[in-house]
N, C-alpha and C positions, 0 to 999 in steps of 0.2 A: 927531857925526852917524853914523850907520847904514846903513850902504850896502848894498844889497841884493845877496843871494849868487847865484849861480846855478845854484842849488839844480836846478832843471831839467834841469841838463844835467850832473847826478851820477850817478852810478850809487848804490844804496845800499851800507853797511858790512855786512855778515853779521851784526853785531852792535848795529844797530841802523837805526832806517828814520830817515833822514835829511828825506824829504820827508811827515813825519806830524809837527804839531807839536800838543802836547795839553797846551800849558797858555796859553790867549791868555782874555785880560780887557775888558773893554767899559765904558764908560761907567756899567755898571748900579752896579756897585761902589763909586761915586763919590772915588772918586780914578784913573779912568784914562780917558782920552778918546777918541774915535770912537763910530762908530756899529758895530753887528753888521755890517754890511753893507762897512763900509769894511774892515774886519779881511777880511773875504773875498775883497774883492777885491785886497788887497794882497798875500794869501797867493796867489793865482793868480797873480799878478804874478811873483812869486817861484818858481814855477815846485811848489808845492806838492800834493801830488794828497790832503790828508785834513787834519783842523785840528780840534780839541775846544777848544772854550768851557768854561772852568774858571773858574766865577764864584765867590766868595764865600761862605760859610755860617758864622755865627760861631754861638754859645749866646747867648741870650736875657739869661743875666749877666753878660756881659762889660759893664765899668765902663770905659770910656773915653771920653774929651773928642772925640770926634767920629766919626760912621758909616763903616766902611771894609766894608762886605758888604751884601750883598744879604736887603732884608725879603722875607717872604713874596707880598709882592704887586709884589713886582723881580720875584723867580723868575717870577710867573705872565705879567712882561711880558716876561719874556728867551726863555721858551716861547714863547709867542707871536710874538717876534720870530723867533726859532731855526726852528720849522716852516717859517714864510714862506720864508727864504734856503734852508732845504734845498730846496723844493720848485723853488724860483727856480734854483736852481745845479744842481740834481742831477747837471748833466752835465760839469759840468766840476770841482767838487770836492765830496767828500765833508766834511760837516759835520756835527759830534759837539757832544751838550751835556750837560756833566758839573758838577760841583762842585770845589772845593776847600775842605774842608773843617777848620776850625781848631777842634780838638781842646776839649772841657770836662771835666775829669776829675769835675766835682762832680755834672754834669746829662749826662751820655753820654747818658740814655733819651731827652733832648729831641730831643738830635740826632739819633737812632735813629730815632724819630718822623716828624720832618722828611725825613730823607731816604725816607723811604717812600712817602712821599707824589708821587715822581717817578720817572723811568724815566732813569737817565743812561747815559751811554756811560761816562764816567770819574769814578770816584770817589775826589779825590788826598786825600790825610790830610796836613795840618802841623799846629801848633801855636805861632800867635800869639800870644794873648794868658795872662801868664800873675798870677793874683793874688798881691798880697804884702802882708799885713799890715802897717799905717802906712803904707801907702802909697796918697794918695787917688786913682789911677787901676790900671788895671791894667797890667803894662809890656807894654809894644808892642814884642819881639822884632827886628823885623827894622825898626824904624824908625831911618831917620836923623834923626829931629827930637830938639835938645837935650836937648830935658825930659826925653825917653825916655832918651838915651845918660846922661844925668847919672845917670835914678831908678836905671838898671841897672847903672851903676857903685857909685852908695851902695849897693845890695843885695849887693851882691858877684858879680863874674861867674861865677867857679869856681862858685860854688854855682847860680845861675843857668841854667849850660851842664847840670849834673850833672843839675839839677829836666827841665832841658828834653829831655834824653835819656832817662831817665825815662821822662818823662808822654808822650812821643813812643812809645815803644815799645808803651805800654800802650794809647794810642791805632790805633796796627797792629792789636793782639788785638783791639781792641772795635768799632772801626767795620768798615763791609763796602768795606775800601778796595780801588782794584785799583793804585794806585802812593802813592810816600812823594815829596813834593814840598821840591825843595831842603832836603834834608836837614840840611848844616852848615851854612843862611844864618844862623840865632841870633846876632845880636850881632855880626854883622855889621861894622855900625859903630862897632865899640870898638876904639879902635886899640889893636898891638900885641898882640892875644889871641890867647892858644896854649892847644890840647887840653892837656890835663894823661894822665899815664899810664891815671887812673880815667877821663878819657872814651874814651881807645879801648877800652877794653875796654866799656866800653857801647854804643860803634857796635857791636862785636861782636857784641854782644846783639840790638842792634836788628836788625844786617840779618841775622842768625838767625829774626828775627820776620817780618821781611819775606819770607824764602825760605821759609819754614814755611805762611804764607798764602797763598805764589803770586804774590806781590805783585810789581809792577819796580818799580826803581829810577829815579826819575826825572834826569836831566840838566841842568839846567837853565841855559838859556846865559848868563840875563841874571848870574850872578857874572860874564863877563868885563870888562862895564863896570864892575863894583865892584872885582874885585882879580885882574883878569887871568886867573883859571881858570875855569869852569862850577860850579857847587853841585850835587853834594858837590867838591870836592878832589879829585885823581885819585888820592891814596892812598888816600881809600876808595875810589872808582869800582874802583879796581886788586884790594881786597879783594871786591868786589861780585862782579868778573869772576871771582876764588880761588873764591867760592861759587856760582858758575854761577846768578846773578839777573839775570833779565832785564831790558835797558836800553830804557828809556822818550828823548824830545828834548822840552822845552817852553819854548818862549823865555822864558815871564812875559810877554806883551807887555805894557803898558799904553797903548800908541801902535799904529795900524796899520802903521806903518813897522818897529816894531819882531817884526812875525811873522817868525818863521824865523831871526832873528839871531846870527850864527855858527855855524852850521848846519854851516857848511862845515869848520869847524874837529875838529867831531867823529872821522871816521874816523881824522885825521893820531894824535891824542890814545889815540883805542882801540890802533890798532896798537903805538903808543910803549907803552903800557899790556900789551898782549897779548906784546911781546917780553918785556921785563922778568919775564915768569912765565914764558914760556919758557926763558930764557935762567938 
Protein backbone atom coordinates (compact mmCIF):
# COMPACT_ATOMS: atom_id res chain seq x y z
CA UNK A 1 0.00 0.00 0.00
CA UNK A 2 0.95 3.75 -0.68
CA UNK A 3 0.53 6.12 1.81
CA UNK A 4 0.26 9.32 1.13
CA UNK A 5 3.15 11.99 1.65
CA UNK A 6 2.64 15.25 2.89
CA UNK A 7 3.85 16.66 0.39
CA UNK A 8 1.99 20.05 1.36
CA UNK A 9 3.65 20.89 4.03
CA UNK A 10 7.26 20.51 2.13
CA UNK A 11 9.01 23.05 1.40
CA UNK A 12 10.70 22.39 -2.21
CA UNK A 13 14.44 21.07 -3.09
CA UNK A 14 16.33 23.89 -5.11
CA UNK A 15 16.71 21.22 -7.21
CA UNK A 16 13.75 20.07 -7.90
CA UNK A 17 9.84 20.82 -7.33
CA UNK A 18 8.59 18.30 -5.21
CA UNK A 19 4.84 19.43 -5.44
CA UNK A 20 4.69 19.16 -9.60
CA UNK A 21 4.26 15.56 -10.54
CA UNK A 22 4.43 15.15 -14.60
CA UNK A 23 4.02 11.77 -15.37
CA UNK A 24 0.35 10.45 -13.96
CA UNK A 25 -1.82 7.92 -16.30
CA UNK A 26 -5.46 7.39 -16.57
CA UNK A 27 -7.64 4.70 -17.39
CA UNK A 28 -7.30 5.99 -21.37
CA UNK A 29 -4.13 3.75 -21.61
CA UNK A 30 -5.96 0.69 -20.72
CA UNK A 31 -3.93 -0.82 -18.35
CA UNK A 32 -4.35 1.76 -15.51
CA UNK A 33 -7.42 2.64 -13.51
CA UNK A 34 -9.36 5.79 -12.29
CA UNK A 35 -10.88 8.45 -13.79
CA UNK A 36 -9.05 11.91 -14.93
CA UNK A 37 -10.86 13.45 -12.37
CA UNK A 38 -10.06 10.96 -9.44
CA UNK A 39 -6.18 11.47 -10.20
CA UNK A 40 -6.81 15.12 -9.42
CA UNK A 41 -8.38 14.89 -6.74
CA UNK A 42 -5.94 12.71 -5.13
CA UNK A 43 -3.16 14.84 -6.11
CA UNK A 44 -4.90 17.82 -4.03
CA UNK A 45 -5.24 15.64 -1.44
CA UNK A 46 -1.74 15.26 -1.37
CA UNK A 47 -1.13 18.43 -1.04
CA UNK A 48 0.18 18.98 -4.79
CA UNK A 49 -0.11 22.44 -6.42
CA UNK A 50 0.59 21.14 -10.60
CA UNK A 51 0.25 17.49 -12.22
CA UNK A 52 0.71 16.69 -16.22
CA UNK A 53 -1.21 13.73 -17.69
CA UNK A 54 1.34 11.86 -19.62
CA UNK A 55 -0.69 9.35 -21.62
CA UNK A 56 0.52 7.05 -23.93
CA UNK A 57 1.65 7.37 -27.73
CA UNK A 58 3.01 4.28 -29.44
CA UNK A 59 3.80 3.96 -33.66
CA UNK A 60 1.17 2.54 -35.52
CA UNK A 61 3.63 -0.80 -35.87
CA UNK A 62 4.16 -1.78 -32.90
CA UNK A 63 3.30 -5.65 -32.98
CA UNK A 64 2.04 -6.59 -29.80
CA UNK A 65 -0.57 -9.01 -28.16
CA UNK A 66 -2.49 -6.48 -26.58
CA UNK A 67 -3.20 -2.38 -26.53
CA UNK A 68 -1.20 -0.53 -23.87
CA UNK A 69 -1.58 3.50 -25.42
CA UNK A 70 -3.80 5.54 -26.47
CA UNK A 71 -5.61 5.58 -30.24
CA UNK A 72 -6.27 8.77 -31.83
CA UNK A 73 -9.74 9.00 -30.85
CA UNK A 74 -8.41 8.21 -26.75
CA UNK A 75 -6.33 11.34 -27.33
CA UNK A 76 -9.42 13.37 -28.49
CA UNK A 77 -11.37 12.01 -25.40
CA UNK A 78 -8.59 12.58 -22.78
CA UNK A 79 -8.69 16.48 -24.36
CA UNK A 80 -11.80 16.68 -23.84
CA UNK A 81 -11.82 15.18 -20.62
CA UNK A 82 -8.34 17.29 -19.68
CA UNK A 83 -10.17 20.89 -20.65
CA UNK A 84 -13.24 20.05 -18.32
CA UNK A 85 -10.96 19.44 -15.08
CA UNK A 86 -8.75 22.39 -15.86
CA UNK A 87 -11.54 24.59 -16.00
CA UNK A 88 -13.23 22.74 -12.98
CA UNK A 89 -10.06 22.92 -10.82
CA UNK A 90 -8.41 26.13 -12.01
CA UNK A 91 -8.27 27.13 -8.57
CA UNK A 92 -6.84 24.98 -6.81
CA UNK A 93 -4.52 22.97 -8.97
CA UNK A 94 -2.81 23.38 -12.08
CA UNK A 95 -3.41 20.62 -14.65
CA UNK A 96 -1.08 19.83 -17.73
CA UNK A 97 -1.70 17.32 -20.63
CA UNK A 98 1.24 15.89 -22.24
CA UNK A 99 2.30 12.57 -23.77
CA UNK A 100 4.62 9.99 -23.32
CA UNK A 101 5.82 8.99 -26.08
CA UNK A 102 7.52 5.51 -27.05
CA UNK A 103 10.01 5.99 -29.39
CA UNK A 104 9.84 4.11 -33.59
CA UNK A 105 13.05 4.22 -35.05
CA UNK A 106 11.41 2.85 -38.44
CA UNK A 107 8.31 5.47 -38.76
CA UNK A 108 9.77 8.66 -36.32
CA UNK A 109 7.59 10.88 -39.24
CA UNK A 110 4.45 9.15 -37.97
CA UNK A 111 5.11 10.17 -34.67
CA UNK A 112 6.20 13.57 -35.69
CA UNK A 113 2.90 13.91 -37.42
CA UNK A 114 0.94 12.87 -34.60
CA UNK A 115 2.18 14.86 -32.23
CA UNK A 116 1.41 18.01 -34.10
CA UNK A 117 -1.60 17.62 -34.25
CA UNK A 118 -1.86 18.78 -30.28
CA UNK A 119 -0.74 21.41 -27.94
CA UNK A 120 1.03 19.53 -24.90
CA UNK A 121 2.51 20.83 -21.77
CA UNK A 122 5.02 17.70 -21.61
CA UNK A 123 6.41 15.97 -24.13
CA UNK A 124 8.44 12.71 -22.26
CA UNK A 125 10.46 10.37 -24.84
CA UNK A 126 10.94 6.41 -23.67
CA UNK A 127 11.21 3.50 -25.66
CA UNK A 128 9.05 0.59 -25.10
CA UNK A 129 8.61 -1.53 -27.56
CA UNK A 130 11.38 -2.71 -29.47
CA UNK A 131 11.38 -5.21 -32.64
CA UNK A 132 13.39 -8.46 -32.99
CA UNK A 133 13.46 -10.61 -35.88
CA UNK A 134 11.99 -14.33 -34.99
CA UNK A 135 10.37 -13.02 -32.68
CA UNK A 136 6.47 -13.17 -33.20
CA UNK A 137 5.69 -9.92 -30.91
CA UNK A 138 7.55 -7.05 -30.26
CA UNK A 139 9.42 -7.14 -26.79
CA UNK A 140 7.74 -5.04 -24.18
CA UNK A 141 10.77 -3.58 -22.31
CA UNK A 142 9.57 -2.63 -19.19
CA UNK A 143 7.01 -5.61 -18.83
CA UNK A 144 6.90 -7.90 -16.01
CA UNK A 145 4.80 -10.47 -17.84
CA UNK A 146 6.63 -13.96 -18.55
CA UNK A 147 6.51 -14.19 -22.04
CA UNK A 148 8.10 -10.73 -22.17
CA UNK A 149 10.92 -11.57 -19.52
CA UNK A 150 11.56 -14.97 -21.13
CA UNK A 151 11.45 -13.46 -25.22
CA UNK A 152 14.11 -10.89 -23.71
CA UNK A 153 16.26 -13.15 -21.99
CA UNK A 154 16.41 -15.55 -25.32
CA UNK A 155 17.38 -12.30 -27.24
CA UNK A 156 20.11 -11.53 -25.03
CA UNK A 157 19.83 -8.66 -22.57
CA UNK A 158 23.40 -7.06 -23.05
CA UNK A 159 22.45 -6.68 -26.48
CA UNK A 160 19.01 -5.60 -25.61
CA UNK A 161 20.11 -2.84 -23.10
CA UNK A 162 23.02 -1.71 -25.69
CA UNK A 163 19.85 -1.56 -28.74
CA UNK A 164 17.75 0.27 -26.04
CA UNK A 165 20.29 2.98 -25.25
CA UNK A 166 20.82 3.59 -28.64
CA UNK A 167 17.52 3.92 -30.04
CA UNK A 168 16.76 5.98 -26.75
CA UNK A 169 19.40 8.60 -27.54
CA UNK A 170 18.47 8.82 -31.07
CA UNK A 171 14.98 9.31 -30.12
CA UNK A 172 16.19 12.61 -27.80
CA UNK A 173 17.60 14.06 -31.22
CA UNK A 174 14.41 13.28 -33.12
CA UNK A 175 11.35 13.92 -31.22
CA UNK A 176 10.51 17.50 -29.79
CA UNK A 177 10.93 15.95 -26.26
CA UNK A 178 11.01 18.30 -23.15
CA UNK A 179 12.13 15.26 -20.53
CA UNK A 180 13.60 11.40 -21.00
CA UNK A 181 11.17 9.36 -18.96
CA UNK A 182 12.67 6.59 -16.54
CA UNK A 183 15.53 6.22 -18.09
CA UNK A 184 17.23 2.88 -16.78
CA UNK A 185 13.51 1.09 -16.26
CA UNK A 186 14.58 -1.44 -19.58
CA UNK A 187 14.52 -4.91 -18.21
CA UNK A 188 13.56 -3.97 -15.44
CA UNK A 189 12.32 -7.31 -14.55
CA UNK A 190 15.34 -9.64 -15.34
CA UNK A 191 16.82 -10.56 -12.40
CA UNK A 192 20.13 -10.03 -11.53
CA UNK A 193 20.99 -7.45 -14.53
CA UNK A 194 24.00 -5.14 -14.44
CA UNK A 195 25.07 -2.20 -16.88
CA UNK A 196 28.17 -3.55 -18.48
CA UNK A 197 31.21 -0.94 -18.89
CA UNK A 198 29.61 -0.20 -22.83
CA UNK A 199 26.42 0.98 -21.21
CA UNK A 200 27.78 3.65 -19.25
CA UNK A 201 29.46 5.01 -21.43
CA UNK A 202 26.21 5.20 -23.56
CA UNK A 203 24.27 6.79 -20.61
CA UNK A 204 27.12 9.26 -21.24
CA UNK A 205 26.06 9.74 -24.55
CA UNK A 206 22.53 9.96 -23.87
CA UNK A 207 22.32 12.56 -21.18
CA UNK A 208 24.98 14.62 -23.43
CA UNK A 209 21.83 14.46 -25.80
CA UNK A 210 19.53 15.26 -23.31
CA UNK A 211 21.69 18.47 -22.04
CA UNK A 212 22.28 19.47 -25.69
CA UNK A 213 18.34 19.71 -26.27
CA UNK A 214 17.54 21.37 -22.94
CA UNK A 215 15.74 18.46 -22.04
CA UNK A 216 15.36 17.11 -17.90
CA UNK A 217 15.75 14.46 -16.61
CA UNK A 218 13.04 12.89 -15.45
CA UNK A 219 12.74 10.95 -11.78
CA UNK A 220 10.69 8.67 -11.50
CA UNK A 221 9.45 7.46 -8.20
CA UNK A 222 7.59 4.49 -9.08
CA UNK A 223 11.22 2.26 -9.28
CA UNK A 224 10.98 2.36 -5.44
CA UNK A 225 8.28 -0.27 -5.47
CA UNK A 226 10.40 -2.23 -7.97
CA UNK A 227 13.88 -2.14 -6.47
CA UNK A 228 14.05 0.38 -3.92
CA UNK A 229 15.62 3.50 -5.80
CA UNK A 230 13.62 6.06 -8.43
CA UNK A 231 14.48 5.42 -12.32
CA UNK A 232 17.34 6.33 -13.17
CA UNK A 233 19.62 4.88 -10.37
CA UNK A 234 21.18 7.69 -8.40
CA UNK A 235 24.50 6.97 -10.08
CA UNK A 236 23.25 8.44 -12.91
CA UNK A 237 20.82 11.05 -11.35
CA UNK A 238 24.59 11.87 -9.52
CA UNK A 239 26.14 12.06 -13.21
CA UNK A 240 22.87 14.26 -14.37
CA UNK A 241 23.45 16.61 -11.36
CA UNK A 242 27.97 16.42 -12.81
CA UNK A 243 26.13 17.85 -16.00
CA UNK A 244 23.92 20.52 -14.54
CA UNK A 245 20.43 18.89 -16.28
CA UNK A 246 17.59 19.69 -15.12
CA UNK A 247 15.62 17.45 -12.67
CA UNK A 248 11.98 16.63 -13.55
CA UNK A 249 9.49 14.24 -10.27
CA UNK A 250 6.80 11.91 -12.01
CA UNK A 251 5.42 9.04 -10.04
CA UNK A 252 4.15 6.70 -13.18
CA UNK A 253 0.80 6.63 -11.36
CA UNK A 254 -1.47 4.18 -12.76
CA UNK A 255 -3.77 4.29 -9.62
CA UNK A 256 -4.95 7.57 -8.18
CA UNK A 257 -3.44 6.71 -4.89
CA UNK A 258 -0.39 6.37 -6.48
CA UNK A 259 0.13 10.47 -7.44
CA UNK A 260 2.94 11.89 -5.71
CA UNK A 261 4.51 8.65 -4.28
CA UNK A 262 7.61 9.08 -2.64
CA UNK A 263 7.85 12.46 -3.24
CA UNK A 264 9.06 12.79 -0.12
CA UNK A 265 12.07 10.79 -0.46
CA UNK A 266 13.44 13.15 -3.18
CA UNK A 267 15.35 16.09 -1.49
CA UNK A 268 16.79 13.39 1.39
CA UNK A 269 18.36 11.58 -2.04
CA UNK A 270 19.62 14.87 -4.02
CA UNK A 271 21.44 16.16 -1.00
CA UNK A 272 23.12 12.67 -0.41
CA UNK A 273 23.81 12.99 -4.22
CA UNK A 274 25.03 16.78 -4.16
CA UNK A 275 27.46 16.05 -1.11
CA UNK A 276 29.20 13.25 -2.74
CA UNK A 277 30.23 15.81 -5.69
CA UNK A 278 30.98 18.02 -3.23
CA UNK A 279 32.89 16.29 -1.26
Amino acid sequence: MTLASPLGKMTNHPLIDIHFDTHIHTRYCHHATGTMEEYVLSAIDKGLKHIVFLEHMEGAAVNYFETTWLTDKDFDDYFEEGSRLQDSYSDRLTIGLGVEVGYDAAHPEELLNRLSKHSWEQVGVSYHFMPIPDQPFDLNLVSRQERNVRAIRETGCEQVLTDYFSTLTEAVCVLPGTKVCHLDAALRFQPGLELSTGHWQQIGVLLDAIKAKDMALEINTSGYIIRGTPFPTPAIIKMALQKEIRLIAGSDAHRPEDVGRFFDKIPTLLEQLATEIDG
